[in-house]
C-alpha positions as CSV (number, residue, x, y, z in Angstrom):
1,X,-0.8,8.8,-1.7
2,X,-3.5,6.9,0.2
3,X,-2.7,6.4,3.4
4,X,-5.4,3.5,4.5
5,X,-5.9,0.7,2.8
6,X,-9.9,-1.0,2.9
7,X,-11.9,-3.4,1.6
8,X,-15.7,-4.6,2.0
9,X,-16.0,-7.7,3.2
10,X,-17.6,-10.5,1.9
11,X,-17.7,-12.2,5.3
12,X,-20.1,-11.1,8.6
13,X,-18.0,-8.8,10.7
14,X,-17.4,-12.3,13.1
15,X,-16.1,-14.3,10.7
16,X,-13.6,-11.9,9.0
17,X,-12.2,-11.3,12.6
18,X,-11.2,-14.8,13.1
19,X,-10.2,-15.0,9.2
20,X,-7.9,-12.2,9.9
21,X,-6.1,-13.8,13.2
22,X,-5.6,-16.8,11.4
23,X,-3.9,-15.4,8.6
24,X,-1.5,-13.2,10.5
25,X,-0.6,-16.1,12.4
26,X,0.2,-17.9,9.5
27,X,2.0,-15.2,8.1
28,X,4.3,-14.8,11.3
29,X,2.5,-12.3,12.8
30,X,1.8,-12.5,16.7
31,X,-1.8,-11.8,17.6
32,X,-1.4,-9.4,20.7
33,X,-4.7,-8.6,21.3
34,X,-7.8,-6.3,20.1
35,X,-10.2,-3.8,21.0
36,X,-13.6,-3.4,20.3
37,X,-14.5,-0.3,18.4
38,X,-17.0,2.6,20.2
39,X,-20.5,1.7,20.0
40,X,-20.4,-2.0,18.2
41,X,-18.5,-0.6,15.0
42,X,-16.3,-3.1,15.1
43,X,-12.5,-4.2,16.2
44,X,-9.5,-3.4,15.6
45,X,-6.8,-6.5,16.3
46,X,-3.0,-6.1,17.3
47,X,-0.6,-7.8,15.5
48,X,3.0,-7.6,15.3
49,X,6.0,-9.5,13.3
50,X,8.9,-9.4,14.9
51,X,11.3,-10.2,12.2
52,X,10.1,-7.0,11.1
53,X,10.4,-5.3,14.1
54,X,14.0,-6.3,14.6
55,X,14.9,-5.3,11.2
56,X,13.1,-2.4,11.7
57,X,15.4,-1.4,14.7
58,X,18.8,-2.2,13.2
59,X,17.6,0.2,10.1
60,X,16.3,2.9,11.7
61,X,14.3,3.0,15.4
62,X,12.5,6.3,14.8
63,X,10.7,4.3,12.7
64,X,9.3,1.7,14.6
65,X,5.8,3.2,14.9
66,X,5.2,2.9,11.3
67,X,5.3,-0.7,10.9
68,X,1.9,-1.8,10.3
69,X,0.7,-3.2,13.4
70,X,-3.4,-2.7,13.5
71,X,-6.0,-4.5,11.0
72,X,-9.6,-3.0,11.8
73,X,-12.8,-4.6,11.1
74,X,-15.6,-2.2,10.7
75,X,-19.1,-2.2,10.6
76,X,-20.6,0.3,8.5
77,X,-24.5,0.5,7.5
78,X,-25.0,-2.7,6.0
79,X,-21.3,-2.8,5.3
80,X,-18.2,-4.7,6.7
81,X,-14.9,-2.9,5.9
82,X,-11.2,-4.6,6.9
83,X,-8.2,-2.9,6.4
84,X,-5.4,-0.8,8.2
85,X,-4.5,3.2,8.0
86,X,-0.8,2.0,8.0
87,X,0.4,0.0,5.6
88,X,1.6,2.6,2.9
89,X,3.5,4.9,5.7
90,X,6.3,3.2,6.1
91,X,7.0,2.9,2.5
92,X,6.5,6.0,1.9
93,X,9.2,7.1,4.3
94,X,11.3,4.9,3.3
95,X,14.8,6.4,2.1
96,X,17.0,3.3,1.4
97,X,16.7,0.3,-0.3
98,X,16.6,-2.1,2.8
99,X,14.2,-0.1,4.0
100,X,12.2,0.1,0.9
101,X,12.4,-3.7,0.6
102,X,11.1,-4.0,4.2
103,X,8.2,-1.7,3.4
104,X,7.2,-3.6,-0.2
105,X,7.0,-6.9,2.1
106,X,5.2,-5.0,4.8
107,X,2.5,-4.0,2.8
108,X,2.2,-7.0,0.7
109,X,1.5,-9.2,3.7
110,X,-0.8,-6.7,5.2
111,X,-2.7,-6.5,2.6
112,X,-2.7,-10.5,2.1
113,X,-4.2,-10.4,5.3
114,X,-6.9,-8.4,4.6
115,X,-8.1,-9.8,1.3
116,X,-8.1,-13.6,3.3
117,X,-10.3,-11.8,6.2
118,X,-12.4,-9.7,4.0
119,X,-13.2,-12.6,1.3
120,X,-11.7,-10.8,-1.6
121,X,-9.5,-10.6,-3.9
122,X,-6.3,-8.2,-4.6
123,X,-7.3,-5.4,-6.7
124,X,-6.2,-5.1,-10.4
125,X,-4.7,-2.6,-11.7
126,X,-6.0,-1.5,-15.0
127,X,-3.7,1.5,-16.2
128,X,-0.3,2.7,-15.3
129,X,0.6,6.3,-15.7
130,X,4.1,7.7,-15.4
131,X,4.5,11.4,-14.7
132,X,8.1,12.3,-15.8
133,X,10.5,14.8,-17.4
134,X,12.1,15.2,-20.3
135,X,15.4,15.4,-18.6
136,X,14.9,13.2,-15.0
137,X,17.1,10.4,-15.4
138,X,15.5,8.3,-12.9
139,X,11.9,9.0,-14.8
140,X,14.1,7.0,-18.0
141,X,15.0,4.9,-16.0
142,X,11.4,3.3,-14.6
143,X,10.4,4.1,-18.3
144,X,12.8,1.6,-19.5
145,X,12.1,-1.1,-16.8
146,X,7.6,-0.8,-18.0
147,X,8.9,-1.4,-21.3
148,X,12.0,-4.2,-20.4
149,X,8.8,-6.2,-18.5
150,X,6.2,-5.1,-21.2
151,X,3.7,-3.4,-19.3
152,X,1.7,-1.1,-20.8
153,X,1.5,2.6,-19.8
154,X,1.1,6.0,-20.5
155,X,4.2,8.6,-20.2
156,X,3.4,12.3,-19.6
157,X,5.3,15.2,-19.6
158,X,4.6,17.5,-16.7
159,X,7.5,19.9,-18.2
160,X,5.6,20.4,-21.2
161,X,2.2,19.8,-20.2
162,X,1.4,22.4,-17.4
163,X,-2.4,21.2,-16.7
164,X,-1.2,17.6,-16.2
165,X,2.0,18.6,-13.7
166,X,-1.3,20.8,-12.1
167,X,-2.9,17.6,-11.4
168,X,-0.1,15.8,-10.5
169,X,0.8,18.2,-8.0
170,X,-3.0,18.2,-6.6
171,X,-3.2,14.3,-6.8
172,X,-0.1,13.8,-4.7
173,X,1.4,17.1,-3.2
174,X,4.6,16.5,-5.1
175,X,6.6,18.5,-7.1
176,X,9.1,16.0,-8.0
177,X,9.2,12.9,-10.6
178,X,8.7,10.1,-11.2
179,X,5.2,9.7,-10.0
180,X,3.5,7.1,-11.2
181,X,0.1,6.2,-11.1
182,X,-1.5,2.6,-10.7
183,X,-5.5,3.0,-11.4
184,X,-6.8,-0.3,-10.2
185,X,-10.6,-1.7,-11.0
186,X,-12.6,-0.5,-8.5
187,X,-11.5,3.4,-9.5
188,X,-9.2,3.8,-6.4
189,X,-5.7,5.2,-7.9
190,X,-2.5,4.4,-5.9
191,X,0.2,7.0,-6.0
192,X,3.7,5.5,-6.4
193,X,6.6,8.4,-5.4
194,X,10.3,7.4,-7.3
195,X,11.6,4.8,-8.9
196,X,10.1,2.4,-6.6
197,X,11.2,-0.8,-8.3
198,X,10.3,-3.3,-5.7
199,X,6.6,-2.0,-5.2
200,X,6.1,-1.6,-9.0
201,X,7.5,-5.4,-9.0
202,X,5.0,-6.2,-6.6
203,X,2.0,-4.7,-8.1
204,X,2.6,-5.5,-11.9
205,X,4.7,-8.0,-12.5
């Protein structure tokens, strides 16, 4: 699972910091404030929607500190980076399906943000890769739903295929399935843990 989410800029560091306030205001984010980075490398800028927040609060308040809150822009070398170390926590702690919907919206805005403040856009995703079992009904289940919307992908059996359920395990740290595995254009694979119909949704349909 990748746990920060960045891209290079196509913007000077200046401009992509004003792109990136704008955009979270018009997504319903309030701008609280930011901080500049040590030694010029940057700023990180506070932002906060409160819809979320709220929701966040009625779901579950030990929570709260993983709603994506921070976008950083960095300077790097010749580089500009934006992007945020939080926007795939929360999903991944997610444990319900309010909560799972809350996260899928989360880090489709954040990320939204980021691409308008970097210059880019979204990444692609190229190949889809569902590690499964022969007998996990929930692994037939997301099988079904790739094929019900089309999309191609590649099923493997970590039951009967030890070296792939090996890398599995060292790509992700999990023993359970479904995993499933979005490789997206620029070679940066994102990890998807369970049926996670609303991110798979998001990112392929």
């Amino acid at each position: 699972m990748n746990l920060a989410y960045f891209r290079k800029s196509n913007l000077p560091a200046e401009e992509a910091v004003a792109a990136l306030k704008t955009k979270a205001q018009e997504a319903g984010f309030k701008v609280l404030g930011e901080m500049d980075l040590p030694e010029g490398a940057g700023k990180t800028i506070l932002i906060c929607n409160q819809a979320w927040l709220k929701q966040l609060l009625d779901i579950d308040h030990n929570l709260v500190g993983f709603l994506p809150c921070a976008v950083s822009v960095i300077k790097k070398g010749n580089d500009v980076l934006v992007g945020s170390g939080q926007t795939a926590i929360l999903k991944a702690l997610a444990q319900q399906p309010q909560l799972a919907q809350l996260a899928a919206d989360a880090d489709k805005t954040v990320k939204e943000i980021i691409h308008h403040a970097a210059g880019v856009e979204a990444l692609k995703p190229v190949s889809v890769k569902l590690y499964s079992t022969m007998s996990c009904p929930y692994c037939k289940m997301e099988k079904s739903w790739l094929e019900g919307k089309n999309i191609k992908h590649e099923v493997v059996y970590v039951d009967l295929n030890q070296k792939e359920a090996e890398a599995m395990v060292q790509k992700t740290g999990q023993m359970g399935v479904p995993v499933t595995e979005i490789q997206y254009e620029d070679g940066e694979p994102e990890f998807i843990i369970g049926f996670d119909k609303p991110r798979l949704e998001q990112i392929l349909t």
